[in-house]
C-alpha positions as CSV (number, residue, x, y, z in Angstrom):
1,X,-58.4,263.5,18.0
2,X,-56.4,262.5,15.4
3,X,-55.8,259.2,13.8
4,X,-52.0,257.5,15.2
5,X,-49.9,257.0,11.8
6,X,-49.5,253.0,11.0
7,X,-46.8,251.7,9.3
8,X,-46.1,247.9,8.0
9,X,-44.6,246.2,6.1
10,X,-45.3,244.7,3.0
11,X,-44.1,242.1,-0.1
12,X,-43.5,245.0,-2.8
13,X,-40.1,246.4,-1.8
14,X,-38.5,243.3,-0.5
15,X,-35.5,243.4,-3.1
16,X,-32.5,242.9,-1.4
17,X,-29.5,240.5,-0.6
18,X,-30.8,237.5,1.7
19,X,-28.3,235.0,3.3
20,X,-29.8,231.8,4.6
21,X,-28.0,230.2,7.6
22,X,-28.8,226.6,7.6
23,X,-28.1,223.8,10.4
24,X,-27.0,220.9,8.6
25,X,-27.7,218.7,11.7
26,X,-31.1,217.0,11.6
27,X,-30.7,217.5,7.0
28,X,-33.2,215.3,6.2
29,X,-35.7,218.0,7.8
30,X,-34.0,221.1,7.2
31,X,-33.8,220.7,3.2
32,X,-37.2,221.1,3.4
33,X,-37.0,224.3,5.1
34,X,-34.6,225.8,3.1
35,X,-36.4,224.8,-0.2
36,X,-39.4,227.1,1.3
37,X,-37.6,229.7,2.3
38,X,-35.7,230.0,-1.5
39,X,-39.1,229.5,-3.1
40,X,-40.9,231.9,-1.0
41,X,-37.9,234.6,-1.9
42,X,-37.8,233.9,-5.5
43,X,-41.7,234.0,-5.7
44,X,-42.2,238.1,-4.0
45,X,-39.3,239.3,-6.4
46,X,-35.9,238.5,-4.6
47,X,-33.5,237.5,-7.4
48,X,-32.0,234.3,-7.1
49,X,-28.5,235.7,-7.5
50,X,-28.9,237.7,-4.2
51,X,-29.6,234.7,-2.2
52,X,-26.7,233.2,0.0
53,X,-26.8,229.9,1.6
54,X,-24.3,229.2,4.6
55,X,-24.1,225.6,6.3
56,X,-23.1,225.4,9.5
57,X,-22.5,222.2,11.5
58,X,-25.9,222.6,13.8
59,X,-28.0,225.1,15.3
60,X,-25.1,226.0,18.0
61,X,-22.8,227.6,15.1
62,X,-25.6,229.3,13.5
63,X,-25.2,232.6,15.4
64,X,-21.3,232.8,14.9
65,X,-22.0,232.2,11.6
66,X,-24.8,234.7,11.0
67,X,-22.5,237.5,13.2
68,X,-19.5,236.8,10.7
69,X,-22.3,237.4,7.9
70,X,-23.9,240.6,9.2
71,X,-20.2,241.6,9.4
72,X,-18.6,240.9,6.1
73,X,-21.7,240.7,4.0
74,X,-24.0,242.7,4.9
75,X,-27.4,241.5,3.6
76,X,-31.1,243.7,4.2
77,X,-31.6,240.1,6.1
78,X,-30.7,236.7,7.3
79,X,-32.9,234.0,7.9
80,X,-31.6,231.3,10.2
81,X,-33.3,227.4,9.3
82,X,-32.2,224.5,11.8
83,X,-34.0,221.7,13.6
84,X,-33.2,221.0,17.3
85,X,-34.9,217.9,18.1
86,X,-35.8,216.9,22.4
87,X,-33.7,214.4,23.5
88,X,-33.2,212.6,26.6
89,X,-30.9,215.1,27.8
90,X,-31.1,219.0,28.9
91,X,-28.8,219.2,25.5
92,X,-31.9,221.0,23.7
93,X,-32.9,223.4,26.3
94,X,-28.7,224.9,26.4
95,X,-28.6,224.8,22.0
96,X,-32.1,226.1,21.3
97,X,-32.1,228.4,24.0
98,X,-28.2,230.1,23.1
99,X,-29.4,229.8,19.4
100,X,-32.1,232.2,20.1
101,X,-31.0,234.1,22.8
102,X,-28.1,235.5,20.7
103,X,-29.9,236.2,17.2
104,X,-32.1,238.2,19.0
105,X,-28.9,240.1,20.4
106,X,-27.4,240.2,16.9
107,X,-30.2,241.6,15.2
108,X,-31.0,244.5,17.6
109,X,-27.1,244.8,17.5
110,X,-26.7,245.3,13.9
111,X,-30.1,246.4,13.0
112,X,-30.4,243.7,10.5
113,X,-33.8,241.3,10.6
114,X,-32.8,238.0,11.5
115,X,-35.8,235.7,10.7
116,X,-35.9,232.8,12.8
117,X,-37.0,229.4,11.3
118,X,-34.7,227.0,13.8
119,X,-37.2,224.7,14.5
120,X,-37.7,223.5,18.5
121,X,-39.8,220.9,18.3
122,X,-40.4,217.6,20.7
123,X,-40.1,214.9,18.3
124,X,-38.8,213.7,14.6
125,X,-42.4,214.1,13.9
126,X,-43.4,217.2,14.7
127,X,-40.1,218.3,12.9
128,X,-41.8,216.5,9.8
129,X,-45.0,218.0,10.2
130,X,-43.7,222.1,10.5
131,X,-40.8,221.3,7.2
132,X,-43.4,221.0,4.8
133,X,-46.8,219.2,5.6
134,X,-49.8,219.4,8.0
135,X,-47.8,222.4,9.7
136,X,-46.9,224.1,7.1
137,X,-43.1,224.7,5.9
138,X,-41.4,227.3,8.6
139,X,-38.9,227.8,6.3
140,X,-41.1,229.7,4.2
141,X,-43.1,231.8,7.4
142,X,-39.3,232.5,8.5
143,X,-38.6,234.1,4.5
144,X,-41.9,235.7,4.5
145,X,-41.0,237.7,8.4
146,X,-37.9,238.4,6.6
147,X,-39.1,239.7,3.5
148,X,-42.0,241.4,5.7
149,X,-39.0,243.3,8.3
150,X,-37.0,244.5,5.1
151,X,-39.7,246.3,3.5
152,X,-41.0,247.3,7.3
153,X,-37.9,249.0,8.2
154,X,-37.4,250.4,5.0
155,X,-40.8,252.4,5.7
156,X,-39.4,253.5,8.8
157,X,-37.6,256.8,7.5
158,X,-35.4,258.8,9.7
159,X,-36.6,262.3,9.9
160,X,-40.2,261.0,9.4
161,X,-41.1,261.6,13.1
162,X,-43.1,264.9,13.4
């Protein structure tokens, strides 16, 4: 029996033009992420003068945004950094769920990785802890799936199927 072929991605070909598509709402936490997810580009090889950064009013207008992006700009990958925080109200369940819902449409619809680092978290605190402390920065994780897609589907070949 013969071995299945693996392929996966990896942090050498990752060159490419990146747009980040940042929810201003909730700043004070989101800075952090985008800081991360710069860094974390920067750091595998990306150069800094292929790097984009779009703000949008709040994780609602993130997908139009990133749509309007994948149309005129046409980057090897967006990453998408917001922070919708639980409220009182069903509010978070209608923004966080749209916001994902349709990135996930947009990137099977253009074939373009859209990394998702739109944080959906229950409190100011745990929106704290996943910008940059005891959780770790998900700005940076959402870069690193990005970088990680880009090189993945570059691997994938057409005419590579046997």
């Amino acid at each position: 029996m013969q071995p299945l072929s693996q392929v996966e991605g990896s942090f050498v070909d990752v060159d490419g033009r990146y747009v980040i598509v940042v929810g201003r709402f909730n700043h004070h936490v989101v800075d952090s992420l985008v800081e991360g997810a710069v860094d974390s580009l920067v750091r595998h090889g990306v150069d800094s003068e292929h790097i984009d950064i779009v703000h949008v009013p709040g994780a609602w207008e993130i997908p139009l945004a990133v749509k309007r992006v994948l149309n005129v700009i046409q980057p090897d990958a967006v990453i998408a950094l917001g922070a919708v925080i639980r409220g009182g109200t069903p509010h978070f369940e209608y923004v966080a769920g749209g916001c994902n819902a349709a990135m996930n449409n947009l990137q099977l619809e253009f074939e373009t990785p859209i990394a998702n680092g739109v944080l959906t978290v229950e409190s100011i605190e745990q929106a704290i802890e996943r910008s940059g402390t005891k959780a770790g920065n998900k700005g940076t994780e959402a870069a690193m799936a990005a970088m990680e897609m880009v090189s993945l589907l570059r691997a994938i070949v057409p005419g590579d199927a046997q």
